[in-house]
N, CA, C and O atoms as a CHARMM CRD file, in Angstrom:
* protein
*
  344
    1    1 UNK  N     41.56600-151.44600 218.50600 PROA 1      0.00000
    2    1 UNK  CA    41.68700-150.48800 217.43300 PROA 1      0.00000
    3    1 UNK  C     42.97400-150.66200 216.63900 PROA 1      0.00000
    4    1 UNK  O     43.00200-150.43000 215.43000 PROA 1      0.00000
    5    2 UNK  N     44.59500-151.28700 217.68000 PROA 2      0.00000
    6    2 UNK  CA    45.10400-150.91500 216.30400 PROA 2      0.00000
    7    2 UNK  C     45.13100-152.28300 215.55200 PROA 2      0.00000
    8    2 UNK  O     46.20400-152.40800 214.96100 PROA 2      0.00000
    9    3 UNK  N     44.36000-153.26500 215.39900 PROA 3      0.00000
   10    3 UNK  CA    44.38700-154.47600 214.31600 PROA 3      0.00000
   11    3 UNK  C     43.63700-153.47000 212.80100 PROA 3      0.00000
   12    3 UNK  O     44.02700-153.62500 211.64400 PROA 3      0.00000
   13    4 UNK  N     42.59200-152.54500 213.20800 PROA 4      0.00000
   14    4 UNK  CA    42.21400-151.80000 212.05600 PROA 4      0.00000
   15    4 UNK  C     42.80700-150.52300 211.53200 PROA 4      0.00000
   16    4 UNK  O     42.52200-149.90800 210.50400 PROA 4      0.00000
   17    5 UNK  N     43.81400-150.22400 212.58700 PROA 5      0.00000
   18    5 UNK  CA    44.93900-149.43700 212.58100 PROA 5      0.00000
   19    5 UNK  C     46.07000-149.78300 211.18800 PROA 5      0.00000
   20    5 UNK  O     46.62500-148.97800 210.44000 PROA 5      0.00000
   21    6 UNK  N     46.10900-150.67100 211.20000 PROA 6      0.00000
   22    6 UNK  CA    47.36500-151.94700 210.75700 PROA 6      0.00000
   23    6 UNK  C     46.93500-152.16900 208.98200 PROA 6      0.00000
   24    6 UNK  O     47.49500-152.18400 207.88600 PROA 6      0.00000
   25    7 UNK  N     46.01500-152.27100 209.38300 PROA 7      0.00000
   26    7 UNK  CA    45.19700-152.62800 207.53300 PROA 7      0.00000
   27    7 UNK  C     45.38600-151.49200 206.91300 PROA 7      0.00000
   28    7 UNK  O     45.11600-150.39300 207.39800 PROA 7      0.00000
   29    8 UNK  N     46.03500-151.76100 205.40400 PROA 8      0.00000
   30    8 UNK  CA    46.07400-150.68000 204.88900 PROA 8      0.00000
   31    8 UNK  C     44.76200-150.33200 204.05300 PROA 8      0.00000
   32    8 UNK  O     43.95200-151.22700 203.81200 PROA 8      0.00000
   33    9 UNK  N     44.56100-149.04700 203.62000 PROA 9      0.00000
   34    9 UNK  CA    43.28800-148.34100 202.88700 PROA 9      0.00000
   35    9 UNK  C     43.61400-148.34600 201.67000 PROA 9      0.00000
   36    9 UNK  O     44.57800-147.64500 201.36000 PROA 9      0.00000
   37   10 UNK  N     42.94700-149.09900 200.65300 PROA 10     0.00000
   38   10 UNK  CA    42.98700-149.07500 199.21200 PROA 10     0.00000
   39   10 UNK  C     42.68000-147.48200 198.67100 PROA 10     0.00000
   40   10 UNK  O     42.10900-146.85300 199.56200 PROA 10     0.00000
   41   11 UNK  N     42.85300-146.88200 197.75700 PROA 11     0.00000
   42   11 UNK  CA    42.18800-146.02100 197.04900 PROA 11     0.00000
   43   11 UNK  C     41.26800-146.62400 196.10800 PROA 11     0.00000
   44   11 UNK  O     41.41800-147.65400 195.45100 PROA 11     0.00000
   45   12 UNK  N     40.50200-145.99200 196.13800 PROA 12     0.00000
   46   12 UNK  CA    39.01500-146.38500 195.27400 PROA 12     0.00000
   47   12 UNK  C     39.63800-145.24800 193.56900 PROA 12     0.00000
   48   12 UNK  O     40.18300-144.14400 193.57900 PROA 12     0.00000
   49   13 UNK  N     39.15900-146.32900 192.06800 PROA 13     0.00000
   50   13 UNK  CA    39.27700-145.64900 191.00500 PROA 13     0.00000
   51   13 UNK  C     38.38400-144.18100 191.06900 PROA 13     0.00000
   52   13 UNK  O     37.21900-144.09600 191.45700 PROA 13     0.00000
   53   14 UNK  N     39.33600-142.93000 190.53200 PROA 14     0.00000
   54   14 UNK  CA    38.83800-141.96900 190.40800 PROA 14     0.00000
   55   14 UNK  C     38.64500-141.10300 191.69000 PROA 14     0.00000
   56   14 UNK  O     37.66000-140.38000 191.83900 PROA 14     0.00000
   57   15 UNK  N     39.97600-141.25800 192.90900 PROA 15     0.00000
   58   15 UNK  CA    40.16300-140.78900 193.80200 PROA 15     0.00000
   59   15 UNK  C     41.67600-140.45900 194.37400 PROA 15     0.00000
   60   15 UNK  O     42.47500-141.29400 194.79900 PROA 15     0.00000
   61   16 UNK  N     41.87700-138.98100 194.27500 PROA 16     0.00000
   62   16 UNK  CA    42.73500-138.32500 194.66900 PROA 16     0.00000
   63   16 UNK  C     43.01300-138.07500 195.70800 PROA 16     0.00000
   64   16 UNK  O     42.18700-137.27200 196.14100 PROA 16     0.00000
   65   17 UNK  N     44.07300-138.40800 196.73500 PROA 17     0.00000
   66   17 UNK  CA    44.71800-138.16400 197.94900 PROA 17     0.00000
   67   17 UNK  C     45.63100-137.23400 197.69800 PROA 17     0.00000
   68   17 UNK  O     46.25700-137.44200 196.65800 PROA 17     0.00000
   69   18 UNK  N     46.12400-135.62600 198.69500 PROA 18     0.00000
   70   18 UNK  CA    46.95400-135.12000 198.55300 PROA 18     0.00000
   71   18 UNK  C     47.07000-134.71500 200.15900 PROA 18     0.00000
   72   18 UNK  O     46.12900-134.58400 200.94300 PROA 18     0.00000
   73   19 UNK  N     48.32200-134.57100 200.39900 PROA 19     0.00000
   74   19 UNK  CA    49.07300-134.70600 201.86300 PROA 19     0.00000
   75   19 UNK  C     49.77400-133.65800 202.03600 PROA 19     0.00000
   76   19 UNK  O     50.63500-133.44000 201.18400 PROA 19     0.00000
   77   20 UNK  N     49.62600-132.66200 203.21400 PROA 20     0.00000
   78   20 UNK  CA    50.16500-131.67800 203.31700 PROA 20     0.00000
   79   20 UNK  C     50.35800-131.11500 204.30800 PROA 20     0.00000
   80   20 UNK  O     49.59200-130.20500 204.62500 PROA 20     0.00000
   81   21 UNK  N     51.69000-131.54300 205.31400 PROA 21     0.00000
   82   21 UNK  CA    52.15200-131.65800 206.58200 PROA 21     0.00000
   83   21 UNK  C     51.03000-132.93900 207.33500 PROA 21     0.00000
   84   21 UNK  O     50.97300-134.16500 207.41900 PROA 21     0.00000
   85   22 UNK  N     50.27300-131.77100 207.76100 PROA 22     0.00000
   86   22 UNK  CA    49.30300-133.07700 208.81100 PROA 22     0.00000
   87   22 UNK  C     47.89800-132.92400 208.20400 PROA 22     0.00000
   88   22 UNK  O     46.92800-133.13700 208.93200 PROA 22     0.00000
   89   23 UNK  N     47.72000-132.56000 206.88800 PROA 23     0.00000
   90   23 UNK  CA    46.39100-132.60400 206.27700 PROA 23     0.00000
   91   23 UNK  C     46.52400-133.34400 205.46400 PROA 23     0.00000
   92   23 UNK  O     47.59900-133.67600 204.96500 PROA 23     0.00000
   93   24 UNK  N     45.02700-133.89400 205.07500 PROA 24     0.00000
   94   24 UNK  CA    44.72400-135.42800 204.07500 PROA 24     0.00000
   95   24 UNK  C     43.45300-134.47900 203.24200 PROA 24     0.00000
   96   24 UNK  O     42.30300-134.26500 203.62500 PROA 24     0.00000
   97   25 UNK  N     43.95500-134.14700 202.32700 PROA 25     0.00000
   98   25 UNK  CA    42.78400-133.83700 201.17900 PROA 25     0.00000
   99   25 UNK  C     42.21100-135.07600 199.77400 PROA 25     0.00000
  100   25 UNK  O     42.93900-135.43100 198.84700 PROA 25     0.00000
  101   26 UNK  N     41.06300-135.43300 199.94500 PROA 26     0.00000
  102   26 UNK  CA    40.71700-136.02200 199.32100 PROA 26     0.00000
  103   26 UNK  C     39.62400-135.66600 198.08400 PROA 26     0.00000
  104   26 UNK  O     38.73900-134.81800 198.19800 PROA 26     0.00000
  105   27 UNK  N     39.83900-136.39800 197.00700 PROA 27     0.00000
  106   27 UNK  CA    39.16500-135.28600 195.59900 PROA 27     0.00000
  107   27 UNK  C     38.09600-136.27900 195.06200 PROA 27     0.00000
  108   27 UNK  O     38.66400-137.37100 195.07400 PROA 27     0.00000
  109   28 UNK  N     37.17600-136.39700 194.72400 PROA 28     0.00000
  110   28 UNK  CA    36.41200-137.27600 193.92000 PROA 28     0.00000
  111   28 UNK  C     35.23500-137.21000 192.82500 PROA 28     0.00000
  112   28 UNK  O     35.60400-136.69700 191.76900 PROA 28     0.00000
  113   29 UNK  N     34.36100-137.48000 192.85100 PROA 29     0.00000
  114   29 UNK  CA    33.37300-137.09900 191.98700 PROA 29     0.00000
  115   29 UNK  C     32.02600-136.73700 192.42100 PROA 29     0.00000
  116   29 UNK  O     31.11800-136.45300 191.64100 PROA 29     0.00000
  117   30 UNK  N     31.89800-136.76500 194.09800 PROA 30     0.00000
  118   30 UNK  CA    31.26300-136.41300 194.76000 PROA 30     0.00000
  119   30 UNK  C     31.85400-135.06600 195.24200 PROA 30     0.00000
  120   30 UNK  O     30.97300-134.76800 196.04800 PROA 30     0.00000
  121   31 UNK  N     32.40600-134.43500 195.27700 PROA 31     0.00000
  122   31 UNK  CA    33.59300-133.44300 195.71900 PROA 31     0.00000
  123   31 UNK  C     34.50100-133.81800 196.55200 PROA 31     0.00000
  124   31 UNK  O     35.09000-134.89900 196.51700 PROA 31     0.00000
  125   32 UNK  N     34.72700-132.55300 197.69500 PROA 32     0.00000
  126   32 UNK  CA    36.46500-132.99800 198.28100 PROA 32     0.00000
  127   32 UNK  C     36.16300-132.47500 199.57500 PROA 32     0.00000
  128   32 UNK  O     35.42100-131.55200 199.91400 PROA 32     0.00000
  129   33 UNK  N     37.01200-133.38300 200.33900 PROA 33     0.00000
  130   33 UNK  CA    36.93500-133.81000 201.67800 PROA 33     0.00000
  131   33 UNK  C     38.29600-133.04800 202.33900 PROA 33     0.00000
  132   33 UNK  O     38.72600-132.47000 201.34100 PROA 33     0.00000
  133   34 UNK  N     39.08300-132.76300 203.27700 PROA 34     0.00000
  134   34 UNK  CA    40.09800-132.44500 204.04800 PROA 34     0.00000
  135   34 UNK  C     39.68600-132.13800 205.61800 PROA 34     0.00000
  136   34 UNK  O     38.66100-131.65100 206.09500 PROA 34     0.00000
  137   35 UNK  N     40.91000-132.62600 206.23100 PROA 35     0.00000
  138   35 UNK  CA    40.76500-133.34200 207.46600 PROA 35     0.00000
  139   35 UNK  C     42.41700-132.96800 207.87300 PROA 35     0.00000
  140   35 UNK  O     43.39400-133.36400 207.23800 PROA 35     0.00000
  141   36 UNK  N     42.44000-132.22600 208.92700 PROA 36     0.00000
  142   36 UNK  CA    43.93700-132.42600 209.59800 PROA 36     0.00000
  143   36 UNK  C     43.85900-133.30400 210.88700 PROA 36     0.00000
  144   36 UNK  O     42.84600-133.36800 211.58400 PROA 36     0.00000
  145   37 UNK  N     44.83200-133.86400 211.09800 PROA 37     0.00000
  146   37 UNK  CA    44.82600-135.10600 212.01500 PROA 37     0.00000
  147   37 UNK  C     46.17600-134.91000 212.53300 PROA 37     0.00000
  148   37 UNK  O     47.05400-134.28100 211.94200 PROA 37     0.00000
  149   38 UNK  N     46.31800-135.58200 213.87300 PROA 38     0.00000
  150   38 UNK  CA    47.16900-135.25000 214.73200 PROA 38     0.00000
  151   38 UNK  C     48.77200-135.73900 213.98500 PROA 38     0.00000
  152   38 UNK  O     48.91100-136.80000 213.37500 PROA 38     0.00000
  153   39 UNK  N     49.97500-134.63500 214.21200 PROA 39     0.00000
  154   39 UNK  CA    51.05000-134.72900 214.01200 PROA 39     0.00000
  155   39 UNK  C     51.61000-136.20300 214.59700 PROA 39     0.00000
  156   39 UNK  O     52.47500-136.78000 213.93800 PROA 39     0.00000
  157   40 UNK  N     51.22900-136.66600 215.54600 PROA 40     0.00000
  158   40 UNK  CA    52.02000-138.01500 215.87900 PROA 40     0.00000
  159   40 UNK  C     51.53300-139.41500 215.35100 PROA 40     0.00000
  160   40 UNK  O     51.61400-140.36900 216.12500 PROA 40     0.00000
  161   41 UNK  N     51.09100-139.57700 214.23000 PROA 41     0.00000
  162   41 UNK  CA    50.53500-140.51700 213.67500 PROA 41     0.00000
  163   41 UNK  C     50.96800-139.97100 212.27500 PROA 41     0.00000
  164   41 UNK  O     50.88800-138.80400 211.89200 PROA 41     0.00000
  165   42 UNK  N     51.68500-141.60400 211.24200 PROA 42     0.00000
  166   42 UNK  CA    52.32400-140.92800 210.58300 PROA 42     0.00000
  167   42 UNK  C     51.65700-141.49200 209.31700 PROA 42     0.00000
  168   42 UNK  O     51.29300-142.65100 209.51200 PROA 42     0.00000
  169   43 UNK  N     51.33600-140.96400 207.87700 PROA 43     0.00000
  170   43 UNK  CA    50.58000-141.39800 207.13100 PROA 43     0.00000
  171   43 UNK  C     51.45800-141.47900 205.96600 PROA 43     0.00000
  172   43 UNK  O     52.36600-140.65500 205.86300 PROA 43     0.00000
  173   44 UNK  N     51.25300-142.56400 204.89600 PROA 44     0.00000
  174   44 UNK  CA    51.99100-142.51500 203.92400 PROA 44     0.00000
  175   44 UNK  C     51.06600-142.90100 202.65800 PROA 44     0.00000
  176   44 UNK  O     50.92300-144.08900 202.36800 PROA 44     0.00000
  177   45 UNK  N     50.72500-142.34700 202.24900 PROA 45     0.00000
  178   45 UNK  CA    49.97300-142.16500 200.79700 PROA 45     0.00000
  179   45 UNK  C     51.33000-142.93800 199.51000 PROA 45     0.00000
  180   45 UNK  O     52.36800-142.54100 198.98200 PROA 45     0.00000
  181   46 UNK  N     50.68300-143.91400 199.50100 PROA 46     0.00000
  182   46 UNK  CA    51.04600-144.84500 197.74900 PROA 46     0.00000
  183   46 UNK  C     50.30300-144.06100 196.67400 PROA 46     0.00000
  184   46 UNK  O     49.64500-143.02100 196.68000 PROA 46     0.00000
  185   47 UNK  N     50.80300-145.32300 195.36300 PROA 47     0.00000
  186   47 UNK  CA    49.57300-144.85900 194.41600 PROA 47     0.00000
  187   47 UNK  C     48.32400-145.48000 194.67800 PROA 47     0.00000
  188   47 UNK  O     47.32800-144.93000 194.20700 PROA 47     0.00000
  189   48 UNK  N     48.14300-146.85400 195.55100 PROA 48     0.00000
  190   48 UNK  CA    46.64000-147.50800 195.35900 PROA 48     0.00000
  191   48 UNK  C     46.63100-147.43600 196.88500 PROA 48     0.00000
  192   48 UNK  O     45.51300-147.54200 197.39100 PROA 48     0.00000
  193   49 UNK  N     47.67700-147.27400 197.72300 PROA 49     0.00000
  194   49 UNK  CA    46.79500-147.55900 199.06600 PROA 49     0.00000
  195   49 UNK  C     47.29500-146.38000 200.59700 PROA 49     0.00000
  196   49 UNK  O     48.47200-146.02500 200.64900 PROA 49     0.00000
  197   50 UNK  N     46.83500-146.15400 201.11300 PROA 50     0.00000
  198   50 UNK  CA    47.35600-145.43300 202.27900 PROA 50     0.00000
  199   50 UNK  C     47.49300-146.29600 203.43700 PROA 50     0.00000
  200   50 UNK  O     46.74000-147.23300 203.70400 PROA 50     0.00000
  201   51 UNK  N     48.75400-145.82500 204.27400 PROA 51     0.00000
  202   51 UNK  CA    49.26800-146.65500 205.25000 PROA 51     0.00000
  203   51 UNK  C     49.35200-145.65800 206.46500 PROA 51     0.00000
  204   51 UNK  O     49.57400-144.45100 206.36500 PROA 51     0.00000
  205   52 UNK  N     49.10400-146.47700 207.82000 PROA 52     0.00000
  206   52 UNK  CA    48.79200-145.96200 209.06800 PROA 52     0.00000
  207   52 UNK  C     49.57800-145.95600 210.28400 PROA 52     0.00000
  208   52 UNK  O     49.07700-146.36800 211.33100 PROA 52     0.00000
  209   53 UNK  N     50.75400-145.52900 210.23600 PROA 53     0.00000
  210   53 UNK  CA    51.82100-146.13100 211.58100 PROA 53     0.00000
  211   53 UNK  C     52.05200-145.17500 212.66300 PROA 53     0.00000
  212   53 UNK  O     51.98800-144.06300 212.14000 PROA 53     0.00000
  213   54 UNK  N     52.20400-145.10100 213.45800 PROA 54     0.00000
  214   54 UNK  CA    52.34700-144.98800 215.08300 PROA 54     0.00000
  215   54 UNK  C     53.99900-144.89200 215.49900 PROA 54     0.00000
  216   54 UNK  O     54.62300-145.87900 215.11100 PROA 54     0.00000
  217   55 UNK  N     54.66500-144.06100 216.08800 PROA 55     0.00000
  218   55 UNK  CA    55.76400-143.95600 216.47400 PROA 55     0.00000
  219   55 UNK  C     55.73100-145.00300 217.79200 PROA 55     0.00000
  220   55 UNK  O     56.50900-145.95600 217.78400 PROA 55     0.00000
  221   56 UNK  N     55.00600-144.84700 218.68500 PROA 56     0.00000
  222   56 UNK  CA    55.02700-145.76000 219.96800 PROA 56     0.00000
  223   56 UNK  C     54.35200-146.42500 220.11100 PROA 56     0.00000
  224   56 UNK  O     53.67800-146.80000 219.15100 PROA 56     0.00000
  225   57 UNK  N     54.14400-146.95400 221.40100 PROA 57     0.00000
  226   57 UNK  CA    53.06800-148.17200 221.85600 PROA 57     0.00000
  227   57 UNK  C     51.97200-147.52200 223.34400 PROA 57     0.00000
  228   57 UNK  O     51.40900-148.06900 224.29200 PROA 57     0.00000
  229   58 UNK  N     52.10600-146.11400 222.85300 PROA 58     0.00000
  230   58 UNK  CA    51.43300-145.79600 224.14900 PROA 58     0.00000
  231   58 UNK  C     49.76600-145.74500 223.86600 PROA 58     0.00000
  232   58 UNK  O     49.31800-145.79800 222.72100 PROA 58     0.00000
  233   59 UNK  N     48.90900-145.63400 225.06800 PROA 59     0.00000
  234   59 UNK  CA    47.89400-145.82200 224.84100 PROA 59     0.00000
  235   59 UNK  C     47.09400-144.60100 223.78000 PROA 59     0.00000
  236   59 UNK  O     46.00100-144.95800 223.34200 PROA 59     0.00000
  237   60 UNK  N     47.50400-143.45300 223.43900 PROA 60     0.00000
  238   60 UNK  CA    46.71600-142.32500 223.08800 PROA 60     0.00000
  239   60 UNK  C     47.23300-142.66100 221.52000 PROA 60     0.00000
  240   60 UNK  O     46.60400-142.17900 220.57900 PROA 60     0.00000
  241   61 UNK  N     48.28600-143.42400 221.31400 PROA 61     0.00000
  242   61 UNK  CA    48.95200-143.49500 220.27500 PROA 61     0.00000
  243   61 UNK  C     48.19800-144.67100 219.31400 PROA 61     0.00000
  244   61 UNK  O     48.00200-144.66300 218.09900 PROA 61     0.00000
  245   62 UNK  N     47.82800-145.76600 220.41700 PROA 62     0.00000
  246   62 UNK  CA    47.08100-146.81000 219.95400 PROA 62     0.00000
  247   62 UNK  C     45.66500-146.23000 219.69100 PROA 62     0.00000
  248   62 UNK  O     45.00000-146.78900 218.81800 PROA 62     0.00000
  249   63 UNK  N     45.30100-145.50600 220.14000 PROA 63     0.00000
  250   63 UNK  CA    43.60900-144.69400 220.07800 PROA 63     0.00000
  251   63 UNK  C     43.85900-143.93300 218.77300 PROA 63     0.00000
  252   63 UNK  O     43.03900-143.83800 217.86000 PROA 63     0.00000
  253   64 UNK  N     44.99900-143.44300 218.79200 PROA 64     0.00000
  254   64 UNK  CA    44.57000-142.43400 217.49700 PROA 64     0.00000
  255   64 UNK  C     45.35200-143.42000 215.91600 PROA 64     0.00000
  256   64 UNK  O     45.33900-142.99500 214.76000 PROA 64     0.00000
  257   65 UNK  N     45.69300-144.18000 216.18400 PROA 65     0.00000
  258   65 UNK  CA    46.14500-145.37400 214.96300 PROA 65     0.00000
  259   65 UNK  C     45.04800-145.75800 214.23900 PROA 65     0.00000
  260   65 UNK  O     45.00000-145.59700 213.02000 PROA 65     0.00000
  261   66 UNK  N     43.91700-146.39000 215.05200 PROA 66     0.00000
  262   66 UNK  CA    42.47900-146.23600 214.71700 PROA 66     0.00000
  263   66 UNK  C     41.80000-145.23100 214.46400 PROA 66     0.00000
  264   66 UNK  O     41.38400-145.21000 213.30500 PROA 66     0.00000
  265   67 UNK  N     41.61600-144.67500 214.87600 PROA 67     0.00000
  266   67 UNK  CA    40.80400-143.89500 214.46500 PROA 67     0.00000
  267   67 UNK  C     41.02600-142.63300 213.37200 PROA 67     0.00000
  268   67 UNK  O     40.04600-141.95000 213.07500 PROA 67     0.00000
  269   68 UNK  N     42.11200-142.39500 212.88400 PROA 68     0.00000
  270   68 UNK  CA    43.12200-141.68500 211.51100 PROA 68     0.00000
  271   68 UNK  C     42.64400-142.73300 210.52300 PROA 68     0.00000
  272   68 UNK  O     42.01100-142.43700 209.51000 PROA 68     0.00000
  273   69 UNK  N     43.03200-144.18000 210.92100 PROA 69     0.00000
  274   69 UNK  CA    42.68800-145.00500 209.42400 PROA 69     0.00000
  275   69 UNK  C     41.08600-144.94600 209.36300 PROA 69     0.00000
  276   69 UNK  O     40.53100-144.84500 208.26900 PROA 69     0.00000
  277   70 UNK  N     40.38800-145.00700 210.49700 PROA 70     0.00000
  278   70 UNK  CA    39.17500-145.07000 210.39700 PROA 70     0.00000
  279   70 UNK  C     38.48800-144.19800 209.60000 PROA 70     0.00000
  280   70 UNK  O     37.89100-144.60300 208.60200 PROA 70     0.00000
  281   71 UNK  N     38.50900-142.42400 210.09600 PROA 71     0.00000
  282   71 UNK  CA    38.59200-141.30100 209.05300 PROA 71     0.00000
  283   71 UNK  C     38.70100-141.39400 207.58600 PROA 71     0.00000
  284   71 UNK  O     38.01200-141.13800 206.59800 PROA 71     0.00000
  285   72 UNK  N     39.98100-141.92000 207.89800 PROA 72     0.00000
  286   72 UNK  CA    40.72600-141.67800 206.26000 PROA 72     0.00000
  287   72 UNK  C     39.91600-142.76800 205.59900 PROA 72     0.00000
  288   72 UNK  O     39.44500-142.16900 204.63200 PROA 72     0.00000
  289   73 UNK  N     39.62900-143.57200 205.56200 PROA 73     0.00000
  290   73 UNK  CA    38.47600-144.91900 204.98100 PROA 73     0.00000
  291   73 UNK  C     37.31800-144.14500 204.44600 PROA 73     0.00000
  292   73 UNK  O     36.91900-144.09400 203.28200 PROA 73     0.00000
  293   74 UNK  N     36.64600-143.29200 205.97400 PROA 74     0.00000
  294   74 UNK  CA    35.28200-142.63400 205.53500 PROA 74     0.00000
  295   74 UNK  C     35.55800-142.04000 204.68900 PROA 74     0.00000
  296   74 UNK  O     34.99100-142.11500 203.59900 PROA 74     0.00000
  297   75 UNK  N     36.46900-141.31300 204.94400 PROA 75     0.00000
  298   75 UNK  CA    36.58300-139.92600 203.69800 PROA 75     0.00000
  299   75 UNK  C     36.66500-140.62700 202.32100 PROA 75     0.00000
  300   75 UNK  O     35.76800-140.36100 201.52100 PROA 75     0.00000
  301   76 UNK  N     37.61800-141.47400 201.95900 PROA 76     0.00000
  302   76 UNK  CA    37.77300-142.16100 200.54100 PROA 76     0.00000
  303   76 UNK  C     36.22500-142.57600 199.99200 PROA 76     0.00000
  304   76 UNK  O     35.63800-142.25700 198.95800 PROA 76     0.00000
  305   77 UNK  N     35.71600-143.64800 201.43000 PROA 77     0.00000
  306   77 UNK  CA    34.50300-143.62900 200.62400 PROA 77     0.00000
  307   77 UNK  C     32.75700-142.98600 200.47000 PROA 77     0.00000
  308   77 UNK  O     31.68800-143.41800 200.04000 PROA 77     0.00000
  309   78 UNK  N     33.23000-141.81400 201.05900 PROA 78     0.00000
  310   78 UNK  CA    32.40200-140.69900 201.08800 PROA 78     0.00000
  311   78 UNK  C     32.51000-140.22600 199.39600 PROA 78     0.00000
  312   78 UNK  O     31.60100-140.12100 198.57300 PROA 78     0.00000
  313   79 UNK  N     33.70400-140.03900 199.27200 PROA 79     0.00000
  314   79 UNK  CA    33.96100-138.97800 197.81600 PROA 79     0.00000
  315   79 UNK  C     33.59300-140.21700 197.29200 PROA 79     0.00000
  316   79 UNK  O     32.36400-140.25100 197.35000 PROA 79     0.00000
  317   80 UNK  N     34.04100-141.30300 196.78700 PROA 80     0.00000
  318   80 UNK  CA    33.65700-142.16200 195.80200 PROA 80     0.00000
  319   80 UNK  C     32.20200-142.61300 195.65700 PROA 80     0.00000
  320   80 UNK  O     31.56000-142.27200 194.66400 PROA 80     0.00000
  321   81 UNK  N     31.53900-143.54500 196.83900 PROA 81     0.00000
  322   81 UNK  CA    30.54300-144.04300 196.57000 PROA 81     0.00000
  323   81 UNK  C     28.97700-142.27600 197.29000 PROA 81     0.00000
  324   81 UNK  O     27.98200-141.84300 196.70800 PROA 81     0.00000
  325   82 UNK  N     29.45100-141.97400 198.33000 PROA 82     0.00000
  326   82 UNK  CA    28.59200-141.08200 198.73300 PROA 82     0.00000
  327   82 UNK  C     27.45000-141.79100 199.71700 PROA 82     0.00000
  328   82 UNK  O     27.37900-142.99400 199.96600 PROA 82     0.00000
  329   83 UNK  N     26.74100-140.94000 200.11600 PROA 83     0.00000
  330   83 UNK  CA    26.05700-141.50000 201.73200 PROA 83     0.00000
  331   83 UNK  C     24.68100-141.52800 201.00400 PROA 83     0.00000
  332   83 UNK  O     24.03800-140.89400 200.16700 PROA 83     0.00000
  333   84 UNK  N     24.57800-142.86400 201.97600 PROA 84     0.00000
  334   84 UNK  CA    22.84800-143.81600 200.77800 PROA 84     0.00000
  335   84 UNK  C     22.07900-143.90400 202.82400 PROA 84     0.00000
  336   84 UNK  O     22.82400-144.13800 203.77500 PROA 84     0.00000
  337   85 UNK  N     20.84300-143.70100 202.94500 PROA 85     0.00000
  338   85 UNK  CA    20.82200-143.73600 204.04300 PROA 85     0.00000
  339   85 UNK  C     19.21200-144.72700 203.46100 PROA 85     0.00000
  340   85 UNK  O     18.18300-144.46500 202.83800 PROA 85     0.00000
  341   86 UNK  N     20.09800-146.43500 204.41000 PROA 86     0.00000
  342   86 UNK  CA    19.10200-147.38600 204.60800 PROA 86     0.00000
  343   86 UNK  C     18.24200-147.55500 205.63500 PROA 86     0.00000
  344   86 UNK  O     17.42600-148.47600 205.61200 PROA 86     0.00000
């Protein structure tokens, strides 16, 4: 998990990230998404991409590195593209 931990998340055109303590609100044209996620995983919102880092190397730390970027991915491309079920 954390090699997908590590990759940063582009923002997709016509998608708003806003950060607020340990919440990730996301805005789009599908509507808006928010998600609070654990205080020890630390997130840093750019203008085009969001980044995913980890204070330690412990195992719960490596579990949740993944799975925050993982989230935060869905959510971006939930609001942008929206759920097509093949």
């Amino acid at each position: 998990m954390s090699n997908i931990g590590k990759q940063p998340i582009p923002i997709a055109e016509g998608v708003e990230i806003s950060q607020k303590g340990t919440s990730i609100v996301v805005k789009g044209k599908m509507g808006e998404l928010a998600q609070e996620f654990n205080p020890a995983i630390n997130i840093v919102i750019n203008d085009k991409e969001v980044i995913i880092s980890r204070n330690t190397d412990e195992k719960i730390q490596r579990e949740l590195h993944g799975l925050t970027r993982a989230l935060i991915a869905n959510m971006i491309e939930g609001i942008s593209v929206g759920f097509q079920k093949e």
